[in-house]
NUBA-450087 format. One record per residue: residue in three letters; x, y, z of N, C-alpha, C, O, CB in turn. Coordinates in steps of 0.2 Angstrom, whole numbers, plus 5000, padded with zeros to 4 digits. Glycine has a CB too. Example, Ala and Ser with C-alpha at 12.3 -4.5 7.8 and 13.67 -1.06 7.14 Angstrom:
<atoms>
ala506649725039506249785039506649845039507149835042505749785045;ser506449895035506849955036506450005039506750065040507049975029;
</atoms>
This chain:
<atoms>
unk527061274614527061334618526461314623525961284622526861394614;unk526661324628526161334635525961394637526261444635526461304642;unk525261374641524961444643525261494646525261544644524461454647;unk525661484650526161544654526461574647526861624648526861514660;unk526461554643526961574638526461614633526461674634527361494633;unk526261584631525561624627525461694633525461754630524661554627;unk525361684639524961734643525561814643525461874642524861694653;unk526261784643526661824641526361864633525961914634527361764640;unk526661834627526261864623525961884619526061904614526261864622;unk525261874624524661894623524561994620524062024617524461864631;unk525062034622524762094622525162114615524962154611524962144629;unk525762094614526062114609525762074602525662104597526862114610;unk525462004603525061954598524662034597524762074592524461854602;unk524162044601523662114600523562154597523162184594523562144603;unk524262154598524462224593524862214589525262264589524662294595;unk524962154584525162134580526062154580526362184575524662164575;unk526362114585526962154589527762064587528362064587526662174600;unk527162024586527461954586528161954580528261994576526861894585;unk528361914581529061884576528761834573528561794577529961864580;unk528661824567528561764562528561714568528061694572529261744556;unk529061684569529061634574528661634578528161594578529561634578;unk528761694584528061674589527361674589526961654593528161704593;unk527361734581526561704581526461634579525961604581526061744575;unk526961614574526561534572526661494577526361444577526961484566;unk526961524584526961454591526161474592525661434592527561464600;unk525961554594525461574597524861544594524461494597525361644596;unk524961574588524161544582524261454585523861434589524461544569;unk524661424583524661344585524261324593523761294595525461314585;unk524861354596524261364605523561364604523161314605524361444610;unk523461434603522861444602522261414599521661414601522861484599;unk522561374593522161314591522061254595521661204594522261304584;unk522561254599522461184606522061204611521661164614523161164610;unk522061274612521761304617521261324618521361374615521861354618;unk520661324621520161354622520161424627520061484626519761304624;unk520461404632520561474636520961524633520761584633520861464642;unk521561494630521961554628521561604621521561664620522761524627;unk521261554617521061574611520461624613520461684611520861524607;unk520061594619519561644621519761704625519361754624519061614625;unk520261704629520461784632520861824625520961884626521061774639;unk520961794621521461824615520961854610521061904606522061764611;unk520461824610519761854607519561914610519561974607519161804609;unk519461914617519061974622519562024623519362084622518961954630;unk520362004623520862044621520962084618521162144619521162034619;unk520662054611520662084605520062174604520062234603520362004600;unk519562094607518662164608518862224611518862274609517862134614;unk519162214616519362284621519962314618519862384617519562264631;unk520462304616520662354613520362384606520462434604521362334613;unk519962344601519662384597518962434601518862494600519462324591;unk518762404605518262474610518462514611518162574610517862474616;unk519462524615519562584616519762614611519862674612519762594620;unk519962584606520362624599519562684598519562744598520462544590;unk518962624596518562674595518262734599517962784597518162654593;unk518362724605518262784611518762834613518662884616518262764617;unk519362814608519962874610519962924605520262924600520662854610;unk519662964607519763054606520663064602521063044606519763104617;unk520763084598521463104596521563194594521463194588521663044590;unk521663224596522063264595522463304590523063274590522163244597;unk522463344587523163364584523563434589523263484592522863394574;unk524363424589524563464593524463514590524363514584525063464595;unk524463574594524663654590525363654588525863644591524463724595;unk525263684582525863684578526463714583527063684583525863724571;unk526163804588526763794591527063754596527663754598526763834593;unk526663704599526863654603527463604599527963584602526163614604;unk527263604592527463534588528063574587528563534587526963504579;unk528363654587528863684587529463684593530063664592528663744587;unk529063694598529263704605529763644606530363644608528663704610;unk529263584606529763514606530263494602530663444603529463474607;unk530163544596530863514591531163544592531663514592530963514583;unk531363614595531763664596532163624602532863614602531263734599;unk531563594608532163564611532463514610533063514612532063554615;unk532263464607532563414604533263424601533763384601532263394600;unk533163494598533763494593534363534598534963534596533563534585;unk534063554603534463604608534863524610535463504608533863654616;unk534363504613534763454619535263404613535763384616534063394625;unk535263384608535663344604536263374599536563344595535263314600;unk536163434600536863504600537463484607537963474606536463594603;unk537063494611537263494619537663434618538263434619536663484626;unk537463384616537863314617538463324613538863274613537563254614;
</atoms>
């Protein structure tokens, strides 16, 4: 694997998105790599910072209503 190739997979490797196959090309890159191993590192850091800065939510139930209502409207329709 080459770096354009890795730079490609770089976001889904992140989030643990890869097929058998392409993580063992990635992991192997990476261990040739220094650049790519080091931005796949920093990758890594910032998405765990914003995991821990994100505020989540629960819907209000009538919300959580409203949208199944439509869902189930529009898949009638069909």
């Amino acid at each position: 694997m080459n770096c354009q190739k890795a730079q490609v997979l770089m976001s889904a490797a992140v989030d643990c998105e890869l097929t058998v196959k392409e993580e063992e090309g990635f992991l192997l890159h990476l261990s040739e790599c220094k650049e790519c191993k080091d931005e796949f590192e920093d990758a890594k850091k910032t998405k765990m910072i914003i995991k821990e800065k994100i505020v989540q939510f629960k819907a209000p139930q009538s919300l959580f209503n409203s949208i199944m209502e439509l869902t189930s409207a529009s898949s009638v329709e069909r």
